[in-house]
N, C-alpha and C positions, 0 to 999 in steps of 0.2 A: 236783733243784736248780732256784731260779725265778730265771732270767736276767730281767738288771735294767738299763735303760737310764735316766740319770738327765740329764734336762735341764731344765738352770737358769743364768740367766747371770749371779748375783752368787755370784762362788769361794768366799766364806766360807761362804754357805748351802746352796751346791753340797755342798762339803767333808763338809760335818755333815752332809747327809746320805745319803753317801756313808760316813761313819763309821758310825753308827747302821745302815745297812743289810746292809754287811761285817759286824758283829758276830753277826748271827744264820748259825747253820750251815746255812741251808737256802736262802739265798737269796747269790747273785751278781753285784756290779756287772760287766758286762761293756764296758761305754765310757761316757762322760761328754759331754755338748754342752751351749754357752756362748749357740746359737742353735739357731731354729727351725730356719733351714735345713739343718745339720749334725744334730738331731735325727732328721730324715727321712732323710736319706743314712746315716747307721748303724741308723737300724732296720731302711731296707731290705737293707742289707750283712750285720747281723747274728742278724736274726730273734729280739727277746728277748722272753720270755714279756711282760713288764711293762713300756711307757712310763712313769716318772714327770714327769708333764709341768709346767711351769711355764706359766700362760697369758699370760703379760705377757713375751713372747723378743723380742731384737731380729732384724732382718732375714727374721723369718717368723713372725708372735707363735704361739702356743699356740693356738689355735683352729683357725687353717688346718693349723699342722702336725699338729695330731690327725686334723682331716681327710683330710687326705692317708693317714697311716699305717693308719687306721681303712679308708680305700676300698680301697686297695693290701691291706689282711690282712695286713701287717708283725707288726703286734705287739696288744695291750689296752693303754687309757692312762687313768692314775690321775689326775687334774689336781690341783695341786695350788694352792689360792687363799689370799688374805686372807678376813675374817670379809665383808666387804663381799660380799653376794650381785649381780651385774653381769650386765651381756650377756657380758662373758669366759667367766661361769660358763655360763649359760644357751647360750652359741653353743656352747661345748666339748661339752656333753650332746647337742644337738641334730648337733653333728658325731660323734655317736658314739661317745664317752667314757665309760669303763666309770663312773664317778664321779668325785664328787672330796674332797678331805680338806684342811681348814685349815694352813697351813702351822708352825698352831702346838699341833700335835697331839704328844702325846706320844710318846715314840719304840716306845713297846709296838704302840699304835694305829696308824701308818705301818707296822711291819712286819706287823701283821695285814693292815691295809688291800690292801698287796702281795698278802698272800699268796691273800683272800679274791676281789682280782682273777685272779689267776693259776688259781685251780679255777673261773672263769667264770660270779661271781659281781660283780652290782655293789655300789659299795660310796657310799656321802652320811656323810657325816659326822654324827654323832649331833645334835650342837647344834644344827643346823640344816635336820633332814629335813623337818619339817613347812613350815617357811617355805620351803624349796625348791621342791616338790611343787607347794606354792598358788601359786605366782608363778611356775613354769614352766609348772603346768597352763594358767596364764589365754592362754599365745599353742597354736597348733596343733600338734603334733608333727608336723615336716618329715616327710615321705613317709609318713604316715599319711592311711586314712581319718577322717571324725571323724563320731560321731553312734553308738548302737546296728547299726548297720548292720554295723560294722567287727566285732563278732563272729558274724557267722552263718559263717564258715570254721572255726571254731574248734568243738572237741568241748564238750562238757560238762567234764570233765575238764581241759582245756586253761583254758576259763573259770576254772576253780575256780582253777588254779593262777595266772595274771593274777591273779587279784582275790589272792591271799595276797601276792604280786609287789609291788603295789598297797601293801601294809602294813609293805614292808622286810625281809618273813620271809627267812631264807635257803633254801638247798634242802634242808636236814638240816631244819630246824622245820617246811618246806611238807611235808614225806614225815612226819613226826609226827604234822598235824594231815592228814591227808589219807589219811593209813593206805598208805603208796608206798616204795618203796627209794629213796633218794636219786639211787641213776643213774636212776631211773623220770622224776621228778622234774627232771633235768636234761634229758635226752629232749624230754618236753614243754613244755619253756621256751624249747628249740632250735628246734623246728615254732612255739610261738607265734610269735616274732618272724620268724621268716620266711615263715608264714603273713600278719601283721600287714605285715609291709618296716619294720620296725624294726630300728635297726643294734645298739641299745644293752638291758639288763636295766631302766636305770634310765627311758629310756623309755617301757617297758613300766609301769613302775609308774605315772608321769606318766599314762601312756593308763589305764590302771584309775584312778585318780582321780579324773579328767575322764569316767567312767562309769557311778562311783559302785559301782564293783565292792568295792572296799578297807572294811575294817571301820575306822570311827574312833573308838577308842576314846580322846581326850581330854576 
């Protein structure tokens, strides 16, 4: 079961999606927050697999309280935004943030979203990966090195998998094309980023971007 803490401060969109994520049997709202500040205080009370975080909270917006939750290892947090790509967006990723998903995603896509955070995968919402990547790569990824430099720690192997990272693959498609078991796969994604001091997957991908690791096939 993927325990699910859901913070947002307008009740009506709270609500909904609080309905929407109750309906799937695999997944658990286990508390609600209206702020940032109450967001961090029950995750760290409750330890739930999945933050879905709002980045616009009052009293503690959404960034800092990912922050926080992300430093502490409370929980993974799914941010949740308008189509407008922003610094909310961009500080949430750089705070840590497993990804994030438009607030006006279908309800299929948020309970995937959930779940694809919960097996310790990041998740960028479709309509908008490439414009992400480019406009995040253009500033430094916090506590990274930056230049070719930053992979001589890294195996061969570990490269490869960044650079598939890099493309949005998940762990099931990198272990496809890479010939790996999928827990092989998750293994070596665990040593990257903390070989790299990378908090996030989706940072990783940003760093493969910005090194020209990733295949671009547009």
């Amino acid at each position: 079961m993927i325990r699910v803490l859901v913070a947002e401060d307008q009740s009506a969109v709270r609500a909904g999606l609080v309905l929407i994520l109750r309906s799937a049997p695999d997944i658990d709202v286990v508390a609600e927050a209206e702020d940032g500040e109450r967001a961090v205080r029950l995750a760290g009370e409750l330890r739930p697999d999945v933050v879905l975080m709002d980045v616009q909270l009052p009293r503690l917006d959404g960034v800092s309280a990912t922050r926080r939750i992300v430093a502490e290892g409370f929980a993974d947090v799914l941010v949740l935004t308008t189509f407008d790509l922003d610094e909310y967006v961009f500080g949430a990723l750089r705070a840590g943030a497993a990804g994030f998903l438009l607030k006006d995603a279908e309800a299929r896509d948020l309970l995937e979203a959930v779940r694809t955070v919960a097996r310790g995968e990041g998740i960028v919402a479709p309509a908008v990966t490439r414009r992400l990547i480019a406009e995040f790569a253009a500033a430094p990824v916090r506590g990274a090195r930056s230049g070719p430099a930053v992979l001589e720690g890294l195996t061969r192997r570990e490269r490869e998998v960044l650079g598939c990272i890099g493309e949005g693959l998940s762990n099931a498609r990198i272990g496809a094309r890479l010939d790996m078991a999928e827990g092989t796969v998750k293994t070596h994604v665990s040593r990257l980023l903390a070989k790299l001091g990378l908090r996030s997957r989706v940072q990783a991908a940003v760093l493969a971007v910005e090194l020209g690791l990733h295949r671009d096939d547009s």
